[in-house]
N, C-alpha and C positions, 0 to 999 in steps of 0.2 A: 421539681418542674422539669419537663421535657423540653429538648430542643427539636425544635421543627428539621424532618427532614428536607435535607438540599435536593432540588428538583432535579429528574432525571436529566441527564445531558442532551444538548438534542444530537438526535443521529438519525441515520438514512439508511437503506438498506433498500438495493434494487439488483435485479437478476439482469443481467445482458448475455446477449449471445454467446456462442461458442465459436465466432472467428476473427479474424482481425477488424470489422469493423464496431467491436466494442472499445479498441480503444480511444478514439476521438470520443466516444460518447463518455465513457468512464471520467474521461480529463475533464470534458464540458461539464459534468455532473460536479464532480470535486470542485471546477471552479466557484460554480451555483452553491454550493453547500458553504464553502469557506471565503462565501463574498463580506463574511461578517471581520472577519480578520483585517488587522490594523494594516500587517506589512504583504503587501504584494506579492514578495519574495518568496514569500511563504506560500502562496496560494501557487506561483510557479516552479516551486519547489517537488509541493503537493502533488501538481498535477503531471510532472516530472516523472516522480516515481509512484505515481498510480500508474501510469501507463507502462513503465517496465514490470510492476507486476500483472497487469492483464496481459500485455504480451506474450509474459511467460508463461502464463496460466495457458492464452489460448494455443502456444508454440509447442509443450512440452507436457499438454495432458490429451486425453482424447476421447469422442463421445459426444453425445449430441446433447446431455444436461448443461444450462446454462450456469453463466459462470457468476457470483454474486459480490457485489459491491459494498462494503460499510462503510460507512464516514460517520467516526463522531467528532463532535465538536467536544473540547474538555477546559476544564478551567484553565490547565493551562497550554493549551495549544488544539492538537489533533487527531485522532489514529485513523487511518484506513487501513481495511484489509481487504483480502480479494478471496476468494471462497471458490474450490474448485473440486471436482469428482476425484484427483486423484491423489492417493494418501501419504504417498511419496514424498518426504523430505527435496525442498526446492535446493541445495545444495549448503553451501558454507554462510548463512548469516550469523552467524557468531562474531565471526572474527574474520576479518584478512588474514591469509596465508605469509609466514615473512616473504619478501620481498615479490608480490605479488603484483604483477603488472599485465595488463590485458596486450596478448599478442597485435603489434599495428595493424597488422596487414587483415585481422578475421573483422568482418562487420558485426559477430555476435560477441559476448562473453563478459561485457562490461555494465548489466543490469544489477545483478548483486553488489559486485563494488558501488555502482554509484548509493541505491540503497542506505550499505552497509555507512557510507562515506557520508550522506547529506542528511540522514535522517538523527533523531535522537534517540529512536532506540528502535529495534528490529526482530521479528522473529517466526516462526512459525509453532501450527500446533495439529495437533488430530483433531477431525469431527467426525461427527455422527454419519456426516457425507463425505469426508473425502478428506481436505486440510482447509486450513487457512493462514495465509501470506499476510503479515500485516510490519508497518512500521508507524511509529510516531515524530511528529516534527513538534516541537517547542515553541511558546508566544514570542514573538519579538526575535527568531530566528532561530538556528539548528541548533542542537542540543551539544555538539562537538566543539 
């Protein structure tokens, strides 16, 4: 006897521009996608670090291809990624540096740690077009 396969998860998958006004749209979208979700926090969590990854997508790549959005929803919780033209490793999400503190005084430099710090698990990888930034948050709050 076979077991019925488990339905595909659902997910989203839309292209936004390549300037800073995707990131309100990115957040607004996450929130729409993850209205399903129990704890709030989560969805402000979500839309948290969705928007430091577009940021840094649209800050620190360059080109006029748009940049693209995934949000799946998962049994148990969530991943976004953000999908952009350049192939470039986004820096340190592995790991925090030992004793690793974002300078006070710069306005930049604290997307990754936050990332690294609120999400459940984090990473990037190669595509076909370029890379992709993604992290996961956990049902019922962060994976940490």
């Amino acid at each position: 006897m076979h077991q019925p396969l488990a339905p595909p998860a659902p997910s989203w998958r839309i292209s936004l521009p390549h300037t800073t006004a995707a990131v309100p749209v990115a957040r607004a979208l996450v929130r729409t996608a993850l209205h399903e979700l129990d704890d709030p926090a989560d969805c402000d969590t979500a839309e948290l670090l969705t928007a430091e990854l577009v940021a840094n997508a649209v800050e620190h790549t360059v080109g006029l291809r748009p940049i693209e959005l995934v949000v799946e929803l998962l049994p148990t919780g969530c991943q976004v990624e953000v999908h952009d033209s350049d192939p470039r490793p986004p820096g340190n999400l592995d790991r925090a540096a030992p004793l690793e503190e974002p300078d006070p005084w710069q306005e930049h430099g604290r997307g990754l740690l936050l990332i690294r710090a609120l999400s459940q698990d984090c990473g990037h990888r190669t595509t076909t077009s370029g890379k992709a930034v993604w992290f996961t948050l956990g049902a019922g709050g962060r994976g940490h």
